[in-house]
PyMOL Python script that loads the backbone (N, CA, C, O; Angstrom):
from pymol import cmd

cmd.read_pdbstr("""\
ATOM      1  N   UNK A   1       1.574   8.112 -16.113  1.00  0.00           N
ATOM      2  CA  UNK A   1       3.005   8.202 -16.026  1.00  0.00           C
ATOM      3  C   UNK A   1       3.557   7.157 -15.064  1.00  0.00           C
ATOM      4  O   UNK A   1       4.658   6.611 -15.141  1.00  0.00           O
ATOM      5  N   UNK A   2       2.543   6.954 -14.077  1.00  0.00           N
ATOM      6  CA  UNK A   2       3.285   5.782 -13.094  1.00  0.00           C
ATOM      7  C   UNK A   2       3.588   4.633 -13.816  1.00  0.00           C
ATOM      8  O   UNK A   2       4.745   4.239 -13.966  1.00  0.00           O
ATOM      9  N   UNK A   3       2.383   3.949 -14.375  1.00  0.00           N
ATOM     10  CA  UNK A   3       2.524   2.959 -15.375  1.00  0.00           C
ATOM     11  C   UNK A   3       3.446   2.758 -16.321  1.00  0.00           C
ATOM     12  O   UNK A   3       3.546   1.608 -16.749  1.00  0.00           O
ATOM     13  N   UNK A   4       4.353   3.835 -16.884  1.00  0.00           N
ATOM     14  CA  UNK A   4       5.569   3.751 -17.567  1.00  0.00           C
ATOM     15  C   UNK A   4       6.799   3.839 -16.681  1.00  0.00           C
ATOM     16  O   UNK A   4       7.809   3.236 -17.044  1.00  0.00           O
ATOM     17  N   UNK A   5       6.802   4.328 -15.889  1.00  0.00           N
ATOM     18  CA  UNK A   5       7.905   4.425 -14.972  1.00  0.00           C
ATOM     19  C   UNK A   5       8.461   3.421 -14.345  1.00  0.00           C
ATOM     20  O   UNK A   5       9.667   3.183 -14.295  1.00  0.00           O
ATOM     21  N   UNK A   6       7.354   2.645 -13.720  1.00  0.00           N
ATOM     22  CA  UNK A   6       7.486   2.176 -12.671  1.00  0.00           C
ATOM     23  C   UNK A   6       6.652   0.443 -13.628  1.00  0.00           C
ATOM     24  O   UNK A   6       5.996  -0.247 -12.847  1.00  0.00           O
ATOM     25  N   UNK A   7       6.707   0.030 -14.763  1.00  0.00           N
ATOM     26  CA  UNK A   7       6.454  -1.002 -15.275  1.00  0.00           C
ATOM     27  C   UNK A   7       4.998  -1.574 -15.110  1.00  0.00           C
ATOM     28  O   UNK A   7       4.702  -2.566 -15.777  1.00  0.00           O
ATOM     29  N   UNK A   8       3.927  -0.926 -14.134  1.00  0.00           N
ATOM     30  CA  UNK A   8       2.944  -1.522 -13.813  1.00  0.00           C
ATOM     31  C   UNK A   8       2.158  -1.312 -14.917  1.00  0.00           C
ATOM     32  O   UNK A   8       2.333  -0.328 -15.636  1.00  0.00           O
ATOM     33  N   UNK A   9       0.977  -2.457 -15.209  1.00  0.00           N
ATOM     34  CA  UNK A   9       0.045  -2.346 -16.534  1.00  0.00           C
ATOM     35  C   UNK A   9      -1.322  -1.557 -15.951  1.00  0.00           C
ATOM     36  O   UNK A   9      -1.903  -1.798 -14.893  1.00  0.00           O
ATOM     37  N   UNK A  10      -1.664  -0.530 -16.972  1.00  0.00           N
ATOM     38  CA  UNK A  10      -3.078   0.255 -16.679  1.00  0.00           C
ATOM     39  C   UNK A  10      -4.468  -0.553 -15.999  1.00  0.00           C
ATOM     40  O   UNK A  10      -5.052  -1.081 -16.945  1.00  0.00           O
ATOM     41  N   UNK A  11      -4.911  -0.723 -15.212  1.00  0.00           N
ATOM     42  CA  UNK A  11      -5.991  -1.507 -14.602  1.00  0.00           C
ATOM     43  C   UNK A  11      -7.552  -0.225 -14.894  1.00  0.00           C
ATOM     44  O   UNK A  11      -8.754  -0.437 -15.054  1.00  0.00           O
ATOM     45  N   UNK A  12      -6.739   1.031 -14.847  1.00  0.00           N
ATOM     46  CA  UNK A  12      -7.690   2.085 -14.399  1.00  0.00           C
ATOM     47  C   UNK A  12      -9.408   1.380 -15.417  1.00  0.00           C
ATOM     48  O   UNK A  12     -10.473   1.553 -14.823  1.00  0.00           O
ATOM     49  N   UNK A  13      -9.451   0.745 -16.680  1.00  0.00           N
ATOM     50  CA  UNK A  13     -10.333   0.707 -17.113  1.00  0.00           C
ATOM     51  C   UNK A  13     -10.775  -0.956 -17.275  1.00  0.00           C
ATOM     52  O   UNK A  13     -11.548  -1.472 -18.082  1.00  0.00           O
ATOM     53  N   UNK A  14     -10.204  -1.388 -16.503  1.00  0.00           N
ATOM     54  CA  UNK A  14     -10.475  -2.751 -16.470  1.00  0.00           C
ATOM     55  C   UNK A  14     -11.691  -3.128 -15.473  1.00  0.00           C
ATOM     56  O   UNK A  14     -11.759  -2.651 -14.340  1.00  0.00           O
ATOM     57  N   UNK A  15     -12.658  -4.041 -16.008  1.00  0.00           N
ATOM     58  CA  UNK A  15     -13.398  -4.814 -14.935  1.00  0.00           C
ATOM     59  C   UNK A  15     -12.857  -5.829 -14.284  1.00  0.00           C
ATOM     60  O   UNK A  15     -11.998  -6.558 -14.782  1.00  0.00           O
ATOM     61  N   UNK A  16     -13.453  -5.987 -12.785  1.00  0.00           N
ATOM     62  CA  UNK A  16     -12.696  -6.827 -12.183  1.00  0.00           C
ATOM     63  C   UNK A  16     -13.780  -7.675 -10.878  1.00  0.00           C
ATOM     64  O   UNK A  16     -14.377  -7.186  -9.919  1.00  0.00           O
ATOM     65  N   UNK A  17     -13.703  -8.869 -11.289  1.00  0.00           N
ATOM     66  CA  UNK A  17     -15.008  -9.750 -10.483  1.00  0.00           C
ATOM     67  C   UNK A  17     -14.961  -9.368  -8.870  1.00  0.00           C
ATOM     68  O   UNK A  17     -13.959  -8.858  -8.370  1.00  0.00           O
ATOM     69  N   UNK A  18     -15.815  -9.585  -8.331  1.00  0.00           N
ATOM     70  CA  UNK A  18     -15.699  -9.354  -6.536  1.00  0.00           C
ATOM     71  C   UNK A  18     -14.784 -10.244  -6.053  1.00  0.00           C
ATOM     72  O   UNK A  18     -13.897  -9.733  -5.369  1.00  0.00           O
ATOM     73  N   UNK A  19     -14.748 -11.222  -6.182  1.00  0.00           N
ATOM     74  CA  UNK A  19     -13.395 -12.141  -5.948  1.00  0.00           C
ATOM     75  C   UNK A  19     -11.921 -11.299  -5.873  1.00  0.00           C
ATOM     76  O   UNK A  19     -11.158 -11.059  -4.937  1.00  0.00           O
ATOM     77  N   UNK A  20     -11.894 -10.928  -7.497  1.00  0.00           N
ATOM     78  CA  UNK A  20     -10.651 -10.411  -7.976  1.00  0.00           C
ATOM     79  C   UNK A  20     -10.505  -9.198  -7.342  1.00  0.00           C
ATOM     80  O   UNK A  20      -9.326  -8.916  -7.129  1.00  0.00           O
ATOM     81  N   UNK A  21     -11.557  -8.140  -6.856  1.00  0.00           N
ATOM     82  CA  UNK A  21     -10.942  -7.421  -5.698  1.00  0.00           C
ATOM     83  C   UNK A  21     -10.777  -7.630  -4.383  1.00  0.00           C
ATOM     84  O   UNK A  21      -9.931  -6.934  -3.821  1.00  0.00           O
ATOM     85  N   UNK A  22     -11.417  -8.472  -3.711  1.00  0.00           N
ATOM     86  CA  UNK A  22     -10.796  -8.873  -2.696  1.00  0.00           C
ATOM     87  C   UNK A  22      -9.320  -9.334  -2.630  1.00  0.00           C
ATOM     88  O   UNK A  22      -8.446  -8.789  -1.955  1.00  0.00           O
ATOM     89  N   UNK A  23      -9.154 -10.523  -3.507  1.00  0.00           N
ATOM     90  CA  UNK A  23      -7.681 -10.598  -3.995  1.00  0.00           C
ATOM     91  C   UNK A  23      -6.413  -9.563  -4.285  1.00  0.00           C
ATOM     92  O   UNK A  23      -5.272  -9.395  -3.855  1.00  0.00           O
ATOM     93  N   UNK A  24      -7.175  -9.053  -5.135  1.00  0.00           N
ATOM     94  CA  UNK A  24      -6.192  -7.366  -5.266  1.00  0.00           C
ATOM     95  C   UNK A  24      -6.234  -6.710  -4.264  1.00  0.00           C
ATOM     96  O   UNK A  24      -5.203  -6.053  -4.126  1.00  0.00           O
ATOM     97  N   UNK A  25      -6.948  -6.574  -3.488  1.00  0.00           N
ATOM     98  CA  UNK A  25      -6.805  -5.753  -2.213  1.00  0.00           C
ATOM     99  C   UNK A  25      -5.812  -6.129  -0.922  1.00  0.00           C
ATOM    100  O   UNK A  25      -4.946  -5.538  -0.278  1.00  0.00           O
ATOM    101  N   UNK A  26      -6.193  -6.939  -0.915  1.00  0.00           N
ATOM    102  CA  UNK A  26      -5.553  -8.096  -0.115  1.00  0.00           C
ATOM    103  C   UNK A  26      -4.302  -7.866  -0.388  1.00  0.00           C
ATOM    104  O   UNK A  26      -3.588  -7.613   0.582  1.00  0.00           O
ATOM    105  N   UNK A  27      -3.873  -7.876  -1.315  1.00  0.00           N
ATOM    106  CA  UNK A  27      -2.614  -8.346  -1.873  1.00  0.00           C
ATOM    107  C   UNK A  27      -1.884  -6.988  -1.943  1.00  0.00           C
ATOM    108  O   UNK A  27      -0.745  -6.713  -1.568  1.00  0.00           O
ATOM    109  N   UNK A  28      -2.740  -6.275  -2.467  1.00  0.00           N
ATOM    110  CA  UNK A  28      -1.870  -4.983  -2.397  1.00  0.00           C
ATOM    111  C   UNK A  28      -1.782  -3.925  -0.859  1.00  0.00           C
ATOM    112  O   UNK A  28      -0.933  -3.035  -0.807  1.00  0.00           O
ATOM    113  N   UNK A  29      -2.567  -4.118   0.090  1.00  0.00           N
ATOM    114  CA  UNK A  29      -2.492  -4.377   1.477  1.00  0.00           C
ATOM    115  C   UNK A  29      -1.123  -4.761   2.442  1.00  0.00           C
ATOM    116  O   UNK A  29      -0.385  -4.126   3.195  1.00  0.00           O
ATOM    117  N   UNK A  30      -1.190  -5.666   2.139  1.00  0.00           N
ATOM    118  CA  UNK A  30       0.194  -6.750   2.191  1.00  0.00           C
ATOM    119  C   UNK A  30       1.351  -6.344   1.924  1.00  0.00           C
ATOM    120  O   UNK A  30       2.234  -6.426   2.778  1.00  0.00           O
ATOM    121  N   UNK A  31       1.551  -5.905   0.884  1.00  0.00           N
ATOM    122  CA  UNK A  31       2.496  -5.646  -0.087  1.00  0.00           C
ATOM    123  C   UNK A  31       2.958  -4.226   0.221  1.00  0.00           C
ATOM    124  O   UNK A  31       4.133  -3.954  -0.029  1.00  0.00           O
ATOM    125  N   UNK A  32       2.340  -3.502   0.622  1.00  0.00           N
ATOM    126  CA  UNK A  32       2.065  -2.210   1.106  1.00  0.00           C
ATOM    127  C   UNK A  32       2.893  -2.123   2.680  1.00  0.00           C
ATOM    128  O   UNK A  32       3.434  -1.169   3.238  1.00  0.00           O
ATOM    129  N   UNK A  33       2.737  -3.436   3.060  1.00  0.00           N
ATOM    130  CA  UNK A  33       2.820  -3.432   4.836  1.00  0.00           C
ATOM    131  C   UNK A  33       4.346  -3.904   4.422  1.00  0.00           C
ATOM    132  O   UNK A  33       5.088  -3.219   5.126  1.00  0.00           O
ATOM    133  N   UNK A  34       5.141  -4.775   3.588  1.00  0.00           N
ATOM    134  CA  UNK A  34       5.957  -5.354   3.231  1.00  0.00           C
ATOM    135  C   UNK A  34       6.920  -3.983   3.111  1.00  0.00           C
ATOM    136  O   UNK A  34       7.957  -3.984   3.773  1.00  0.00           O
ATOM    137  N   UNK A  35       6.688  -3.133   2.507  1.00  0.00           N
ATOM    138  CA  UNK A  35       7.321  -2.018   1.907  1.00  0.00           C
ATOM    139  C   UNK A  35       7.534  -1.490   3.165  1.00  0.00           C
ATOM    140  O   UNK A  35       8.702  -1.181   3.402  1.00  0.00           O
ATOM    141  N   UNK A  36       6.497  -1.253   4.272  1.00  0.00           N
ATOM    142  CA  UNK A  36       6.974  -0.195   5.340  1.00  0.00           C
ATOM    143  C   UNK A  36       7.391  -1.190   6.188  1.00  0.00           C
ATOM    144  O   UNK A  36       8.146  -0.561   6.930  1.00  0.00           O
ATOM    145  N   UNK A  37       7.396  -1.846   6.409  1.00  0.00           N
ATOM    146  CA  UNK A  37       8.914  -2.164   7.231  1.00  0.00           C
ATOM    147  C   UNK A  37      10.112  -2.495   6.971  1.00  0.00           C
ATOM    148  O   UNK A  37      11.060  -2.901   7.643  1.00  0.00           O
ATOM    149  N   UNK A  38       9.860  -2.170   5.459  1.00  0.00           N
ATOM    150  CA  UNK A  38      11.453  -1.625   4.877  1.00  0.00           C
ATOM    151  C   UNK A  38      11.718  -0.380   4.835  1.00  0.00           C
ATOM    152  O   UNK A  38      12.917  -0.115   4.926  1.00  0.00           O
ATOM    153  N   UNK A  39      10.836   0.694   4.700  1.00  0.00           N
ATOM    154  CA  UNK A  39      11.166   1.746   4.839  1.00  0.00           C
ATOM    155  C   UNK A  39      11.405   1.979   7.015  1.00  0.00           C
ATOM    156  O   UNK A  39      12.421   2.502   7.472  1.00  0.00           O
ATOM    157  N   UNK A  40      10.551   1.595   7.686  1.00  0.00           N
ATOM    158  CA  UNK A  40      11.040   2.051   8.692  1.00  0.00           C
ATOM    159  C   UNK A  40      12.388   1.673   8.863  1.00  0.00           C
ATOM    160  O   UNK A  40      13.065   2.636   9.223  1.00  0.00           O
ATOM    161  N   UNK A  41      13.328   0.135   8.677  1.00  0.00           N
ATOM    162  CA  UNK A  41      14.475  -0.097   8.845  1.00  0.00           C
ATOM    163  C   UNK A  41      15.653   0.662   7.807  1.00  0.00           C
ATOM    164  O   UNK A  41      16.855   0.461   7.979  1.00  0.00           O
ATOM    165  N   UNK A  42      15.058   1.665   6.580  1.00  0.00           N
ATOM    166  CA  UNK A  42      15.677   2.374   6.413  1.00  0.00           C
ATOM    167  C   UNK A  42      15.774   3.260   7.097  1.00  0.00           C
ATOM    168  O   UNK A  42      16.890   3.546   7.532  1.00  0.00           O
ATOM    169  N   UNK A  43      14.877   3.863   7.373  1.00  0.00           N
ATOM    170  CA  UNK A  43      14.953   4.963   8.486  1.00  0.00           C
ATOM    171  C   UNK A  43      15.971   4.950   9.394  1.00  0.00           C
ATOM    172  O   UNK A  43      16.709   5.923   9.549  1.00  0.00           O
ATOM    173  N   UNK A  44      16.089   3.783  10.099  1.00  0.00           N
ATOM    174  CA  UNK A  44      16.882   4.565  11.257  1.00  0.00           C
ATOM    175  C   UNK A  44      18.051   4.312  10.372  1.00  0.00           C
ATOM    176  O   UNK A  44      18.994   4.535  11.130  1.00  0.00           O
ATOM    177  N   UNK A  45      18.611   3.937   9.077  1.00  0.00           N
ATOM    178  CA  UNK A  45      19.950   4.271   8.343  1.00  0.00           C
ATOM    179  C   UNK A  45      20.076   5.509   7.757  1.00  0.00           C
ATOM    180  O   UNK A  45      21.184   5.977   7.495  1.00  0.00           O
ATOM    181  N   UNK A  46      18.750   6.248   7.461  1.00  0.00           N
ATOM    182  CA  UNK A  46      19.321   7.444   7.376  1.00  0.00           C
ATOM    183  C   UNK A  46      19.867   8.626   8.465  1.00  0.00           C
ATOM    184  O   UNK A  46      20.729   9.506   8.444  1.00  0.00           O
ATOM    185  N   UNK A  47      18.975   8.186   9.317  1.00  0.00           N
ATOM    186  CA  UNK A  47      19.495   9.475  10.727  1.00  0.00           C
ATOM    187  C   UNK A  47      18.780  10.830  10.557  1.00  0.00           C
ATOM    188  O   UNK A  47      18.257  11.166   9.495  1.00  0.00           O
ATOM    189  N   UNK A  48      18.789  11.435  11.448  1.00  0.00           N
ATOM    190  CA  UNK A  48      18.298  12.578  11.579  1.00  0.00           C
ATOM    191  C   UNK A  48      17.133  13.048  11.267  1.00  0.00           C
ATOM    192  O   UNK A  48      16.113  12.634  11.817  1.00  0.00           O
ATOM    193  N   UNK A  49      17.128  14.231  10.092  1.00  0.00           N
ATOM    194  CA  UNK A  49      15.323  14.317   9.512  1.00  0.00           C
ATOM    195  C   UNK A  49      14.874  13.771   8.651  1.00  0.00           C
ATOM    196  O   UNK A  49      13.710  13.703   8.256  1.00  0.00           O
ATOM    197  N   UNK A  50      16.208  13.139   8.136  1.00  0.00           N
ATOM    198  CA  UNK A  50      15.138  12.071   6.863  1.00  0.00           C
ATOM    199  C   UNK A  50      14.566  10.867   7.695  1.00  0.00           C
ATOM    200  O   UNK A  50      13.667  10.161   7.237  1.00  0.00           O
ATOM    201  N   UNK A  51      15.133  10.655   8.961  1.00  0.00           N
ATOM    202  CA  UNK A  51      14.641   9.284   9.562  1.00  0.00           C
ATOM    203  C   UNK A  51      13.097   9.930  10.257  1.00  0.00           C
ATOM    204  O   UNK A  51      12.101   9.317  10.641  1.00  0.00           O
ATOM    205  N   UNK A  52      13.304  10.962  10.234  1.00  0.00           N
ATOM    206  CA  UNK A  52      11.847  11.800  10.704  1.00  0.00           C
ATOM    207  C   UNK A  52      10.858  11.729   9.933  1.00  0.00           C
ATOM    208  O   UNK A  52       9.689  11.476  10.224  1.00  0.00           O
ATOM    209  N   UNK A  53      11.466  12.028   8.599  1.00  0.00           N
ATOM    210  CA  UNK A  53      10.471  12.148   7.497  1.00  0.00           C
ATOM    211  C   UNK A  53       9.733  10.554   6.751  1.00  0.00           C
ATOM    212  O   UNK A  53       8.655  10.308   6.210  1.00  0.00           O
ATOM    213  N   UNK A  54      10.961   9.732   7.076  1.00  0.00           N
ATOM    214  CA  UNK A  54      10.422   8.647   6.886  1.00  0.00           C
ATOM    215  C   UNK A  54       9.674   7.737   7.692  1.00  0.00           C
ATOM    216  O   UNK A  54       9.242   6.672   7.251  1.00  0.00           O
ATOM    217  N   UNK A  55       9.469   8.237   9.168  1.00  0.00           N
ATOM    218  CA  UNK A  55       8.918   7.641   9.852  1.00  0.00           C
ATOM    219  C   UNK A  55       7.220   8.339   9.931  1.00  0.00           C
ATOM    220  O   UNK A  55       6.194   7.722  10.217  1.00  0.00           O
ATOM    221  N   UNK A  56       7.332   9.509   9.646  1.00  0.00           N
ATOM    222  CA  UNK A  56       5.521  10.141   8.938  1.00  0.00           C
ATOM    223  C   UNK A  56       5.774   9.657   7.726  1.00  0.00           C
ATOM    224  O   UNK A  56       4.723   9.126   7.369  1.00  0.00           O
ATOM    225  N   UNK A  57       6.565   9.541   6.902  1.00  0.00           N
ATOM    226  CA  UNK A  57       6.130   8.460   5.574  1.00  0.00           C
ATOM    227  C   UNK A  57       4.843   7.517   5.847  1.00  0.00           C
ATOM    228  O   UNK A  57       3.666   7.498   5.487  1.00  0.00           O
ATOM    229  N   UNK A  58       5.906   6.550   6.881  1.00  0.00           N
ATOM    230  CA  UNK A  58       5.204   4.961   7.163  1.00  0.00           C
ATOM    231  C   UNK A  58       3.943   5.345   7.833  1.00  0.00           C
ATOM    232  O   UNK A  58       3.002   4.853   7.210  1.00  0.00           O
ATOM    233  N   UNK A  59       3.631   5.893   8.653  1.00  0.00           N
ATOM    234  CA  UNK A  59       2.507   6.341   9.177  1.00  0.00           C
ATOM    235  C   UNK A  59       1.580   6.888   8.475  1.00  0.00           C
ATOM    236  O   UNK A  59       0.430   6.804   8.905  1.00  0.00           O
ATOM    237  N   UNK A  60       1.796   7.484   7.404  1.00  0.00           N
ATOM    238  CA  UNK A  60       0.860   7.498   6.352  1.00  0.00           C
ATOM    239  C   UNK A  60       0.400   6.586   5.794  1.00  0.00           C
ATOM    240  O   UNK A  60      -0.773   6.217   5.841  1.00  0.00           O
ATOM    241  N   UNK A  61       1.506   5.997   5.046  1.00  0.00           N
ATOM    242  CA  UNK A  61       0.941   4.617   4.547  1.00  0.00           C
ATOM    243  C   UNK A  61       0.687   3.421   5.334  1.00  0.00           C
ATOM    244  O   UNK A  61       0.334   2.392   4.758  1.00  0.00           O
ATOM    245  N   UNK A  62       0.873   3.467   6.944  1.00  0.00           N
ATOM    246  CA  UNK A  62      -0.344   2.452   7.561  1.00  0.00           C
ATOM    247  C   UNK A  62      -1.555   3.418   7.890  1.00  0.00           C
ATOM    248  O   UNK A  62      -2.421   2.896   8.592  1.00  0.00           O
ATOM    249  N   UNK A  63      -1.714   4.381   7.613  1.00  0.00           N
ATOM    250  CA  UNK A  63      -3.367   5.159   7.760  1.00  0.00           C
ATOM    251  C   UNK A  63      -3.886   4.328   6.183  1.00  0.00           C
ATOM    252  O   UNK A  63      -4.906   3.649   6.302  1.00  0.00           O
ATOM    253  N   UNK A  64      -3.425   4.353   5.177  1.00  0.00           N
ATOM    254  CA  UNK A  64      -3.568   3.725   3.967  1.00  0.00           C
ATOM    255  C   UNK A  64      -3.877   2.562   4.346  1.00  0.00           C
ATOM    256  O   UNK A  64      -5.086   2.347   4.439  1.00  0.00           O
ATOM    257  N   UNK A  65      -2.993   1.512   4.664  1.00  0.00           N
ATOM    258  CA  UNK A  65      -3.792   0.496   4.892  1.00  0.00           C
ATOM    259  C   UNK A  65      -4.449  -0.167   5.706  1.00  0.00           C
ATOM    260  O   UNK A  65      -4.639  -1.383   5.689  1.00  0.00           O
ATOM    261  N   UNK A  66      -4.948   0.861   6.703  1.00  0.00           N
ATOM    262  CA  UNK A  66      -5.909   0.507   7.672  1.00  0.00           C
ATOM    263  C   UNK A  66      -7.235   0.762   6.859  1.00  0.00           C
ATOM    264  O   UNK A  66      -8.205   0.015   6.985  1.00  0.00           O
ATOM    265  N   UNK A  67      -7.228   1.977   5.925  1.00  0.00           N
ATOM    266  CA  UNK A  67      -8.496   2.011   4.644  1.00  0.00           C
ATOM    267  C   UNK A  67      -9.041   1.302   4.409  1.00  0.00           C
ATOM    268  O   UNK A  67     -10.233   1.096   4.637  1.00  0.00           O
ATOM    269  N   UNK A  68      -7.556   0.170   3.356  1.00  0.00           N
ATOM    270  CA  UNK A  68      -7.661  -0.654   2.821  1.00  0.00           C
ATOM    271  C   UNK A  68      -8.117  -2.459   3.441  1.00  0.00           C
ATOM    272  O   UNK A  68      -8.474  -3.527   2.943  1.00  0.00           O
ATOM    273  N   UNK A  69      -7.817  -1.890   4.794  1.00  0.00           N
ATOM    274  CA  UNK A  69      -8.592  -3.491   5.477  1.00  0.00           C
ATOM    275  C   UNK A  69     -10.024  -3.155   5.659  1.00  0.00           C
ATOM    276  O   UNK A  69     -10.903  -3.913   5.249  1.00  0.00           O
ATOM    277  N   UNK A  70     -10.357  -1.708   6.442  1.00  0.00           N
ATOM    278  CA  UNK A  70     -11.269  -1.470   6.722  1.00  0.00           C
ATOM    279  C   UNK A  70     -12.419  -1.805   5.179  1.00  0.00           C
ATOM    280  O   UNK A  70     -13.508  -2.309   5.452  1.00  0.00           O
ATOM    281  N   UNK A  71     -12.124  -1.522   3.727  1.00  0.00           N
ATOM    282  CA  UNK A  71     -12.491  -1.727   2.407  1.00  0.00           C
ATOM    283  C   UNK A  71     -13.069  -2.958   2.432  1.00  0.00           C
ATOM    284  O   UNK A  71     -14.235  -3.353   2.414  1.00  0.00           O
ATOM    285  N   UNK A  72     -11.310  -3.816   2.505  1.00  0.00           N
ATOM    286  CA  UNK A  72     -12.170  -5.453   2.514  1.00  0.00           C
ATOM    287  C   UNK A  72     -12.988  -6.046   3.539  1.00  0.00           C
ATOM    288  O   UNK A  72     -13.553  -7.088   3.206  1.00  0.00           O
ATOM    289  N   UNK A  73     -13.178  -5.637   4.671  1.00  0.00           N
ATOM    290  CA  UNK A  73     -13.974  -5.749   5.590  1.00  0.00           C
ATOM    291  C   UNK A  73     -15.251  -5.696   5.204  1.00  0.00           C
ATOM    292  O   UNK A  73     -16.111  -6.552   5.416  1.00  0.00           O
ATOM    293  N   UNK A  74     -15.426  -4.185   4.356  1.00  0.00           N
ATOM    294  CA  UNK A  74     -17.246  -4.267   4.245  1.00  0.00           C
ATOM    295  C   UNK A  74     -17.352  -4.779   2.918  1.00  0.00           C
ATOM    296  O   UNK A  74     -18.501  -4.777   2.476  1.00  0.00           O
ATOM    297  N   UNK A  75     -16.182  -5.353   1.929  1.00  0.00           N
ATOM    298  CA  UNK A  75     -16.583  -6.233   0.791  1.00  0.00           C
ATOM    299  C   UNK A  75     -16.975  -7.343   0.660  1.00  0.00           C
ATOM    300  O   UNK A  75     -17.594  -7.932  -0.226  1.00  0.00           O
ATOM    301  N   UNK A  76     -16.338  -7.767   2.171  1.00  0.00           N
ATOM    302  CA  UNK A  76     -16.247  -9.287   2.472  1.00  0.00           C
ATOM    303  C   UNK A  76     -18.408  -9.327   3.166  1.00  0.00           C
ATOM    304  O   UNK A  76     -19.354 -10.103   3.026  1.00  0.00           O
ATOM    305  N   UNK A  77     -18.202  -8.179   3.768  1.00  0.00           N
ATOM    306  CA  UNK A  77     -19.614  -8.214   4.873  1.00  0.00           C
ATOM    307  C   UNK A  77     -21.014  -8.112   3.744  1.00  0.00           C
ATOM    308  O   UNK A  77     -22.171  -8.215   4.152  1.00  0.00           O
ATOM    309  N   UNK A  78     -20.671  -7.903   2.336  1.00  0.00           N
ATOM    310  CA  UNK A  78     -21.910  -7.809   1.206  1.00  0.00           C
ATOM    311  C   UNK A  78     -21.810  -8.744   0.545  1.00  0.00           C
ATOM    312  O   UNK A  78     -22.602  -8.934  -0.379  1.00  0.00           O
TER     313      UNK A  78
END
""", "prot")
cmd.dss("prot")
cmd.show_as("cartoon", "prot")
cmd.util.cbc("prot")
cmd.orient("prot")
């Protein structure tokens, strides 16, 4: 359902060279970090508990991509 919603193409069954995940990772890492510091500068436009809620948002998703470095770290180390 994400994949229709939200325009992205199915990867779930695709192969993908060691290169090409480092790349994808990387990238979606990034992209990830790009997003939350748009969401934190929304935050303080919403005020109150949504600026609460969005600030454990972002903190979630940098626990996410601390994963995701920690990932390419030991992809890069094999």
């Amino acid at each position: 359902m994400h994949d229709v919603e939200y325009g992205h193409s199915n990867h779930h069954d695709a192969e993908h060279s060691p290169e090409e995940v480092l790349a994808l990772l990387k990238y979606m890492a990034d992209h990830t970090r790009h997003h939350c510091e748009e969401l934190h500068d929304l935050a303080h436009s919403a005020g109150g508990d949504a600026e609460r809620l969005i600030h454990e948002a972002v903190d979630c998703f940098q626990s996410g991509i601390g994963k995701l470095d920690d990932a390419l770290q030991k992809l890069k180390e094999e």
